[in-house]
N, C-alpha and C positions, 0 to 999 in steps of 0.2 A: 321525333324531333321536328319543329316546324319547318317547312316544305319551304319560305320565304329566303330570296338569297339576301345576301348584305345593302344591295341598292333599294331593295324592297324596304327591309326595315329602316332603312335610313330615310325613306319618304313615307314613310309610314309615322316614325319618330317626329318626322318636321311637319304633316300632319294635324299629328295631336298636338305637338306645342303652338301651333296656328290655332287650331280649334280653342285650346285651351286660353292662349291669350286674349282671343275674344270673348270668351264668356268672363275674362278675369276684368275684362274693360269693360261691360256693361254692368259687371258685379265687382266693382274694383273693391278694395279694404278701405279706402280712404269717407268713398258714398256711403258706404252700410256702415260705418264705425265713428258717427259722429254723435256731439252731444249738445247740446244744448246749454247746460250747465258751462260757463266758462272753465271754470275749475276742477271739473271732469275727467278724470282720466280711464272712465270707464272701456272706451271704446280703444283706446290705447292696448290698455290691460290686457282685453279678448284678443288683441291681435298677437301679445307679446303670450300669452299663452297657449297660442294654437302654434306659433312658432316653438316653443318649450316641447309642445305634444309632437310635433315630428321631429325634434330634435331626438326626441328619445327614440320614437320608432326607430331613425337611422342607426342609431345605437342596438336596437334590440335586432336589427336586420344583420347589421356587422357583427351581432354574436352569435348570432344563427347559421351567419355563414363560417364563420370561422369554429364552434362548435362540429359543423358538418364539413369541414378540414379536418377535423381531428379524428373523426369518426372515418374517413378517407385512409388516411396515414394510417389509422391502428389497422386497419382492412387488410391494406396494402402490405405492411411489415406480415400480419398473419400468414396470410398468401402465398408472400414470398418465403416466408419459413417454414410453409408447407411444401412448395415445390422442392425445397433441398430431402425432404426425407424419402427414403427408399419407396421406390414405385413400380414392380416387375422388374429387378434387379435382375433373377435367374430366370426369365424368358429368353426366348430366343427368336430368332430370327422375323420376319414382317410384324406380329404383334409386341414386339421387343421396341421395334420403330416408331410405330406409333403410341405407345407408354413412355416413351423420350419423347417425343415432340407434344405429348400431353402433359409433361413435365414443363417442356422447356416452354410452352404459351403459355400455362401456369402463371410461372415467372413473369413472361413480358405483358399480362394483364396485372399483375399485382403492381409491375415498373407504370404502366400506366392509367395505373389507381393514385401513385404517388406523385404524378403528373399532376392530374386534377387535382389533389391533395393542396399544389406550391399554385395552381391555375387561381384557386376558391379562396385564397389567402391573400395573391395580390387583387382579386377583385373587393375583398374586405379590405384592405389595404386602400386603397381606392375610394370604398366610403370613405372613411377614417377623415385621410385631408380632405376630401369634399365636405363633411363634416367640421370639422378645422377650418375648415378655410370662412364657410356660413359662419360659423361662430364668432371667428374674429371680425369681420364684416358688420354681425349685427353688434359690437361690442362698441366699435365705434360708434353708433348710432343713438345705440341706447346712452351711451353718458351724455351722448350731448342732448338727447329728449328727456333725460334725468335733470340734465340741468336747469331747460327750459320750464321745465314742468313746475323748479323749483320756487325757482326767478317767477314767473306767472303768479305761482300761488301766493308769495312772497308780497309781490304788488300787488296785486287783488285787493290783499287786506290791506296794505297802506293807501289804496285806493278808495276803499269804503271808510277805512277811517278818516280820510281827510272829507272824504263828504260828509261824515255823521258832523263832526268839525264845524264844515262850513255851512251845512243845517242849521247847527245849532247858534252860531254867529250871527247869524241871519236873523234870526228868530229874536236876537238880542237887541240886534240893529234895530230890529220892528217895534220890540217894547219902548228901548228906548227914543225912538221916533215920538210913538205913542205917549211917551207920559211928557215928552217935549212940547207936543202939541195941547195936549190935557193942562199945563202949566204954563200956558203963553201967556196972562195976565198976570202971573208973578212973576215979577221982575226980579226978586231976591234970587228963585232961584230957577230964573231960565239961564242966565250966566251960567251954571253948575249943571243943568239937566242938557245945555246945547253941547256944552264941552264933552259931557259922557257920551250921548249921542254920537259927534265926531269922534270919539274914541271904538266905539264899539262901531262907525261905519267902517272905519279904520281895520280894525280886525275880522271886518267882515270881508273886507275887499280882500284883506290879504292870506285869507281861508278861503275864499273864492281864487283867489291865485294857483294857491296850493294845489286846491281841488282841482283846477282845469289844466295844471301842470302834469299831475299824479292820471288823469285821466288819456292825455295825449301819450306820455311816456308808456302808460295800460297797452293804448293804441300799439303804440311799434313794438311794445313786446307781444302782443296776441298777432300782431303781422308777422314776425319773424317766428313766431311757433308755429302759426300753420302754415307757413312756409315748410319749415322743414318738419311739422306732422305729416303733410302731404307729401316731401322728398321720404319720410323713413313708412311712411305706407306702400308709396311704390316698390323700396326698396325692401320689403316684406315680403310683398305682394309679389314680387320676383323670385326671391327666396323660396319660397313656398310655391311656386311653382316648378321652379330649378329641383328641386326637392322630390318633387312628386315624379318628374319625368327622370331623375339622377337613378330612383326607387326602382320605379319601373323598369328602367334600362338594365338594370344591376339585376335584378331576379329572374330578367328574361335572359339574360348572358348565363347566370348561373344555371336556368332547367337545361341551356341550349350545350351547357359543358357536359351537364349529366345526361342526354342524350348523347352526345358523342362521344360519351364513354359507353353508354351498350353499345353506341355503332361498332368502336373499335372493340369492345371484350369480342363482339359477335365475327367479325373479322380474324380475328387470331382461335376463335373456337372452330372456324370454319376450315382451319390448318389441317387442324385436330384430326376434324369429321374426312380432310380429303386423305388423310394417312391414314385414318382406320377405313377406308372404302378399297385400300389398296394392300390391306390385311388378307392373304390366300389362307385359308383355314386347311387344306389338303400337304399345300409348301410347306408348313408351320408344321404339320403331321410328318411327312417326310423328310423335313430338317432334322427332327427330331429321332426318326428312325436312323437316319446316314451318320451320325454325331452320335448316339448313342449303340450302334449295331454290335452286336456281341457273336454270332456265329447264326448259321442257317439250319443245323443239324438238330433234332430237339435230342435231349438225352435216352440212353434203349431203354426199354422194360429190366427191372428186376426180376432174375428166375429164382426159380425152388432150386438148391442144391441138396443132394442125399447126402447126407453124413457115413450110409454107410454103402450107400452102391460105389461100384466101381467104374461107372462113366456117368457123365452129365445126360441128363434130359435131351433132347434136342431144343436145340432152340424155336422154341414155339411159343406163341401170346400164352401164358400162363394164365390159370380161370381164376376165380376169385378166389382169394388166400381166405381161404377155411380150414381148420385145423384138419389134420386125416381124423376119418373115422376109429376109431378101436380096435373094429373086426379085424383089419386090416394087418395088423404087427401079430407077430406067435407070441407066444409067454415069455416070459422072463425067463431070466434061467435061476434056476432053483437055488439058492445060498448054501444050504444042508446038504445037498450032494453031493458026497464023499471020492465020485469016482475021477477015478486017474484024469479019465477023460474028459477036457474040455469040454462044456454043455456050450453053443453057441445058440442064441436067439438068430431065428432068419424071418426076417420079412418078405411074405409072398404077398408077392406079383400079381 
């Protein structure tokens, strides 16, 4: 996050819109966007078009940030729908502590994901009417340089028309001068060639009227157009600077939200890190021992019992259970013998 506090950027801000408005006065829209042609609206055009192209930028800015809101908010709900699911559930004691509290900043970095989420929204918010507001500004502007432009062009042409007009009147005035003078010794028909003559001075005068009428009236409407081409130049010219530092202001606010959101994730991780530093891995072993203790005694040895002696072995560590030998047992006792007498099998010892 940039190191600059709030007073910083603010002379920093007033600055560049000093810098700016100076190079905007030596390069104003109005000097570099003129024409020559009366009836031109070339240089109009570029300005109303370079106003069109940041209009859109602002637009394309506003949905990038609000885009990168939404991207925030899905984050955030994720996050936070993670933290609710079982996390060391059946742990126990100091590592128990700190898988709750890694749970529980979980949650309070997802709540302040959703933060910046409504932060990045009102700052696109923010374009929007700034947006809006230039728009309606230059709407005004433009109908009334729409209309001038009309008006202008309008008279232009009844301008030149009345001079093709009075041209040509003129021109009539001259022949008929001409052929007035060419027939001064005919009397029959100077009467007739003076009278046309005075007819056609007559209409010359009064297309020369026209014309000098139509050119004055030219005058005050090219007066009050570049009157107010020069008011809606400035007033561009503003815009479009307003625009430029609105832009700027707006993306640096925006990195400076998403830096201080790793400040704070890293601030609430840091919870985290001071709870697992205070994790005893020996306590955690010994908890476990006292809470689960079942007896100290371990269980005896199993011994060999005889089935057919008459007292127990002593108790002594019995050697590895290996079947007895063979040798070891007498014979069976014999099934086919018939005598009275019990046969018993003995095992020696």
């Amino acid at each position: 996050m940039s190191n600059q506090t709030g007073a910083e950027r603010s002379e920093l801000t007033h600055t560049y819109t000093m810098h700016h408005k100076d190079l905007l006065y030596k390069l104003d829209f109005n000097a570099q966007q003129q024409n020559s042609d009366l009836t031109c609206t070339g240089g109009y055009d570029a300005i109303i078009q370079c106003l069109n192209d940041g209009k859109r930028t602002c637009k394309e800015v506003e949905e990038f940030m609000k885009a990168r809101a939404s991207v925030e908010e899905k984050y955030a709900k994720d996050l936070l729908g993670l933290s609710k699911k079982v996390c060391g559930h059946n742990e126990m004691n100091t590592l128990k502590r700190s898988l709750d509290m890694f749970k529980l900043q979980t949650e309070h970095v997802s709540l302040s994901h959703l933060q910046l989420a409504h932060s990045m929204r009102e700052e696109a918010k923010k374009l929007e009417e700034f947006r809006g507001k230039q728009r309606e500004a230059r709407k005004k502007m433009e109908q009334q340089m729409e209309f001038l432009h009309k008006q202008k062009s309008s008279h232009f042409k009844r301008t030149m028309d009345s001079k093709k007009t009075y041209e040509q009147k003129c021109r009539d005035k001259e022949e008929a001068d001409q052929n007035m003078n060419r027939n001064a010794n005919n009397t029959k028909q100077m009467e007739k060639l003076y009278s046309k003559a005075q007819s056609a001075k007559q209409t010359a005068e009064e297309a020369d009227r026209v014309y000098y009428q139509n050119v004055t009236i030219m005058g005050s409407i090219r007066d009050e157009w570049l009157t107010e081409h020069i008011n809606a130049c400035e007033m561009f010219e503003n815009q479009a600077m307003e625009r430029i530092i609105f832009l700027r202001n707006t993306v640096w606010t925006h990195l400076n939200q998403l830096s201080q959101q790793c400040v704070t994730s890293d601030e609430l991780y840091e919870e985290v890190r001071k709870s697992l530093e205070q994790c005893d891995v020996q306590e955690d072993i010994g908890h476990i021992i006292n809470l689960r203790r079942t007896g100290e005694k371990p269980p005896a040895p199993v011994v060999y019992d005889n089935f057919y002696g008459g007292q127990r072995p002593p108790a002594v560590t019995p050697p590895p259970r290996l079947p007895p030998p063979i040798s070891r047992r007498g014979p069976l006792p014999d099934p086919t013998n018939n005598s009275e007498d019990t046969i018993y099998s003995v095992i020696q010892f």
